[in-house]
C-alpha atoms as one frame of an Amber mdcrd trajectory, in Angstrom:
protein
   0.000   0.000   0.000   3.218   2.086   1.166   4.496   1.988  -2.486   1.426
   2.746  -4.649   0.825   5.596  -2.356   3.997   6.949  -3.057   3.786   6.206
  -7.050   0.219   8.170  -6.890   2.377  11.055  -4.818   5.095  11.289  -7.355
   2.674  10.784 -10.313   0.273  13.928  -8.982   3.100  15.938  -8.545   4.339
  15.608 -12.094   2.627  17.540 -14.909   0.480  15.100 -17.038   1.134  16.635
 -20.351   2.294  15.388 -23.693   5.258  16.151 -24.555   8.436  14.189 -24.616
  11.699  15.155 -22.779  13.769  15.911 -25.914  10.846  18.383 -26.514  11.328
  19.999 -23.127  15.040  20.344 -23.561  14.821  22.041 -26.851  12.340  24.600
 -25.553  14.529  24.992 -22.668  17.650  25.669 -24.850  15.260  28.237 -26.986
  14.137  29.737 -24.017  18.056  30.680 -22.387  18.691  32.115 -25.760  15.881
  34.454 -25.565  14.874  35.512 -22.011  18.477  37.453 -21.156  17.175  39.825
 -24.333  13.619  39.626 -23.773  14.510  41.257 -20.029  16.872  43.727 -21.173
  14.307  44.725 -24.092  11.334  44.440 -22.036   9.554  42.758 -24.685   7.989
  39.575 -25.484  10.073  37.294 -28.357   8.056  34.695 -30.354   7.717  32.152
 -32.850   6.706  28.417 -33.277   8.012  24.935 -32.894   7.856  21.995 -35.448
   9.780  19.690 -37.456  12.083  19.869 -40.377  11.280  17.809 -43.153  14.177
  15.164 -41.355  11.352  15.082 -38.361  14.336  17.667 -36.444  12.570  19.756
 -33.998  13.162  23.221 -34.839  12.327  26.696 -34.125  11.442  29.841 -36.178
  13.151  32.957 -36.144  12.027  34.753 -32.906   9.654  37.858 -33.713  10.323
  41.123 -31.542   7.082  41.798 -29.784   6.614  44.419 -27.499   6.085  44.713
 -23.535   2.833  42.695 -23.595   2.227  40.702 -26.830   3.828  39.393 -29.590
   2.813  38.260 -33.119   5.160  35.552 -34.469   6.199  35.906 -38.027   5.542
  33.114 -40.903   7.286  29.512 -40.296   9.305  28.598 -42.732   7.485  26.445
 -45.224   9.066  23.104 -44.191   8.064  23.390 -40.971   5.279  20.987 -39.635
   4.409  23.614 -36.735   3.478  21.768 -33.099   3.462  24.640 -30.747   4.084
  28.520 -30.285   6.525  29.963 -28.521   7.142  32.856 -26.361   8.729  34.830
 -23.767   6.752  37.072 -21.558   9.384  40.088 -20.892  10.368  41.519 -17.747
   9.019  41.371 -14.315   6.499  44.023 -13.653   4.593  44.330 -11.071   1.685
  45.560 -13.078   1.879  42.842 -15.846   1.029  39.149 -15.045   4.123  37.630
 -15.962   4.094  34.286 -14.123   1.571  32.613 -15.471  -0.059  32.682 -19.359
  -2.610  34.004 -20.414  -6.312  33.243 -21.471  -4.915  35.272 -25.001  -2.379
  33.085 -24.968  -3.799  29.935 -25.359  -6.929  31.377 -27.625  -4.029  32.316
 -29.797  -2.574  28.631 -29.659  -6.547  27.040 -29.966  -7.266  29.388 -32.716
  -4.018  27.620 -34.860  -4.720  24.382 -33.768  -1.338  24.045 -32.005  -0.259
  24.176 -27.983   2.412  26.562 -26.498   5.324  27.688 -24.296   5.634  30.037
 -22.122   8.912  31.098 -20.374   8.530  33.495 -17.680  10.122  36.326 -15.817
  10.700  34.325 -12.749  12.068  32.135 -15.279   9.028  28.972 -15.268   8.392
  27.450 -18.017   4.398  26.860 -19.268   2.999  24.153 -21.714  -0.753  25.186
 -22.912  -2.185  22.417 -23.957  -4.828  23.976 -26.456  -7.327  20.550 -26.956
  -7.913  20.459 -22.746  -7.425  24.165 -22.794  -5.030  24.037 -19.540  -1.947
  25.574 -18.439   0.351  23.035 -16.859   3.610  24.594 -15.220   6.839  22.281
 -16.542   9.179  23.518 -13.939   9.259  26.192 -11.704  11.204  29.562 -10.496
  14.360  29.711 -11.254  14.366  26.479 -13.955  15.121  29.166 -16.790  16.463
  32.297 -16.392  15.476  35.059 -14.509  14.812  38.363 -14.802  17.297  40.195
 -11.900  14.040  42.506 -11.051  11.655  39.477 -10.366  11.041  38.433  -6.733
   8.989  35.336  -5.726   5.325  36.188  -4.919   5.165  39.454  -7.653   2.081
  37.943  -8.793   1.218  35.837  -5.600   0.946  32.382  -5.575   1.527  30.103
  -8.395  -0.975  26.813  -9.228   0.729  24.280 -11.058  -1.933  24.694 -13.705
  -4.640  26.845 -14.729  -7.611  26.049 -16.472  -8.842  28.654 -19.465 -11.761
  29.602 -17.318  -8.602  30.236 -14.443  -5.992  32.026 -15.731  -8.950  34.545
 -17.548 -10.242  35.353 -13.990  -7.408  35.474 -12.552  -5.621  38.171 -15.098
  -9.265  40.135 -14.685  -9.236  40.364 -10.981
């Protein structure tokens, strides 16, 4: 009994999403390209995720956004697109920045594909666009951070957010 509470511990405390760990290290190595310049900038970077015609994961150019949005710029045409990407800026204290939001994933849902989200506290967020949830990969401090963020600048974290979530939550 011991042991299969402890696999049911471990297994709720992981993030049931879909994607595999080569997946997760890509974004990762994505993400520590762009946050150090999307801090200094104070803007969002973006683009999208797929395969090369090899099935190589790959990643578009990053589009410049600006302090609260970004619009990511054609893929290249050989690119089978899985996901979006993006970073979220610099903290602010009058910007969610820890957690995505509901335009974020309508943006993913609206182009059929999920996302990531890299934040100032430096988490990193998969949307899963068919469930519409946010499911938090890893948490401060697993990418890099932003030297203005401090833990609790947009209270507490979930480990995921539901749509119907994350839009109350940025409209409180």
């Amino acid at each position: 009994m011991k042991i299969v509470a402890t696999g049911l511990a471990i297994c709720l405390a992981t993030p049931l999403v879909a994607q595999d760990n080569a997946e997760i290290q890509f974004v990762k190595r994505l993400f520590a390209q762009l946050q150090p310049l999307s801090f200094k900038e104070n803007r969002e970077f973006c683009g999208y995720i797929g395969y090369d015609a090899a099935g190589d994961l790959m990643a578009s150019n990053a589009a410049r956004g600006d302090e609260s949005s970004c619009l990511a710029d054609d893929p290249p045409a050989e690119m089978e697109i899985i996901a979006s990407y993006h970073t979220h800026g610099a903290a602010s204290e009058e910007h969610y920045g820890e957690i995505p939001s509901g335009a974020d994933m309508e943006g993913d849902e609206e182009e059929g594909i999920d996302g990531w989200v890299a934040t100032p506290g430096g988490r990193l967020w998969y949307n899963d666009s068919t469930d519409m949830v946010a499911s938090q990969i890893c948490s401060v401090g697993c990418l890099e951070q932003d030297p203005n963020f401090f833990v609790g600048i947009d209270g507490q974290i979930a480990q995921s957010y539901s749509y119907d979530d994350l839009v109350e939550r940025i409209s409180q």
